[in-house]
C-alpha positions as CSV (number, residue, x, y, z in Angstrom):
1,X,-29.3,-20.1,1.6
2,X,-27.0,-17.5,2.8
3,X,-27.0,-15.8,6.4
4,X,-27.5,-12.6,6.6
5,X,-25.3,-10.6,8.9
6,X,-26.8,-9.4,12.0
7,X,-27.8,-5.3,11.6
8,X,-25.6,-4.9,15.2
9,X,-22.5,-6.1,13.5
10,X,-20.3,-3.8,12.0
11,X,-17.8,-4.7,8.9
12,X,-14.0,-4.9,9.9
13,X,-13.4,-3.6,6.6
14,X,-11.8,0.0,6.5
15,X,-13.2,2.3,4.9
16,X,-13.6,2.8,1.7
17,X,-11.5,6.6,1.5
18,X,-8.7,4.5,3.6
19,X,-8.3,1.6,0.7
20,X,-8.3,4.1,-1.9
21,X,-5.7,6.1,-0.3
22,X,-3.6,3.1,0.4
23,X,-3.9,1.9,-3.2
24,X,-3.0,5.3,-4.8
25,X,0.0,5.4,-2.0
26,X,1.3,2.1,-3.4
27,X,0.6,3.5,-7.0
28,X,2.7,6.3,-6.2
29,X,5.1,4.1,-4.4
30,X,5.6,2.2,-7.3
31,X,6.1,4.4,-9.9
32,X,8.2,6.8,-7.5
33,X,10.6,3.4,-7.4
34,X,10.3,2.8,-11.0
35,X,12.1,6.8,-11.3
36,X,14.9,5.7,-9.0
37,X,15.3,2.6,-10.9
38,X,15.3,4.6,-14.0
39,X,17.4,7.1,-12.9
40,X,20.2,4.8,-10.8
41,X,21.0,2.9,-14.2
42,X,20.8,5.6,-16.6
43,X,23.5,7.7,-14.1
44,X,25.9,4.4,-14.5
45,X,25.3,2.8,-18.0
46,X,27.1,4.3,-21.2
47,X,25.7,3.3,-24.2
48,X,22.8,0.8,-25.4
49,X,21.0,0.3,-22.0
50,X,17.6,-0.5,-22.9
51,X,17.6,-4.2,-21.7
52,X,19.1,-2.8,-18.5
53,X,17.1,0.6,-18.2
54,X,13.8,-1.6,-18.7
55,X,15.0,-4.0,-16.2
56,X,16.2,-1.6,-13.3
57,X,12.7,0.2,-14.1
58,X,10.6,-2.6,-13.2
59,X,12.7,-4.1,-10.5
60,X,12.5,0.2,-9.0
61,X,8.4,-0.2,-9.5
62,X,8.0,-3.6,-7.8
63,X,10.3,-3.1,-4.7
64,X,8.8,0.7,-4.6
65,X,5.2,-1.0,-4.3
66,X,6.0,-3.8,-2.2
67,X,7.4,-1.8,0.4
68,X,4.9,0.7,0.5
69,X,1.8,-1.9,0.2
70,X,3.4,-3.4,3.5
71,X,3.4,-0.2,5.6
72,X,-0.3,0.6,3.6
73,X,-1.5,-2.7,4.8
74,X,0.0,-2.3,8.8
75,X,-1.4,1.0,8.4
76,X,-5.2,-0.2,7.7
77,X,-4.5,-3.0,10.5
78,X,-3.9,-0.7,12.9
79,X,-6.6,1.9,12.1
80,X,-8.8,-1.1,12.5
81,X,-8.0,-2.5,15.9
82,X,-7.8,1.2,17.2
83,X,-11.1,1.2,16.3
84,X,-12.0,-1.8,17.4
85,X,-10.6,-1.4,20.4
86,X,-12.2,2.2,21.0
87,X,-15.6,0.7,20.4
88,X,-15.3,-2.0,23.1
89,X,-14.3,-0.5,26.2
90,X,-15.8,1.7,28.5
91,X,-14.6,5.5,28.2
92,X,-12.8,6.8,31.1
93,X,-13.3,10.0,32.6
């Protein structure tokens, strides 16, 4: 049987408007990446670039959303032990 948590226990979970602003930043990363990859081949290759347009596209969209999903995920991390952290101790005056 499973254990339920204990009502005084908060999740370390961010919230839910944080993850879905993270995952439409990496979205956006990506396809933002995807338009330079696009755009950096199609300024250098003269004629049939399709294999290489396709390629520099998807290479763009992954490094694009791999680097943002990075600074999304630090992002969350640190939101979360602020918290954390702002929860534990005293307040000073």
């Amino acid at each position: 049987m499973p254990e339920t948590p204990e009502p005084g226990l908060a999740s370390a979970a961010p919230s839910l408007l944080s993850r879905l602003l993270a995952f439409a930043a990496v979205i956006i990363g990506g396809a933002c990446g995807a338009l330079i990859g696009y755009g950096f081949t199609d300024l250098q290759c003269e004629g049939d670039c399709a294999t290489w347009l396709g390629l520099s596209t998807v290479i763009g969209a992954l490094v694009g959303a791999l680097g943002v999903a990075v600074v999304a995920v630090l992002a969350l991390r640190a939101m979360d032990e602020w918290d954390s952290t702002q929860k534990q101790s005293p307040r000073r005056r």
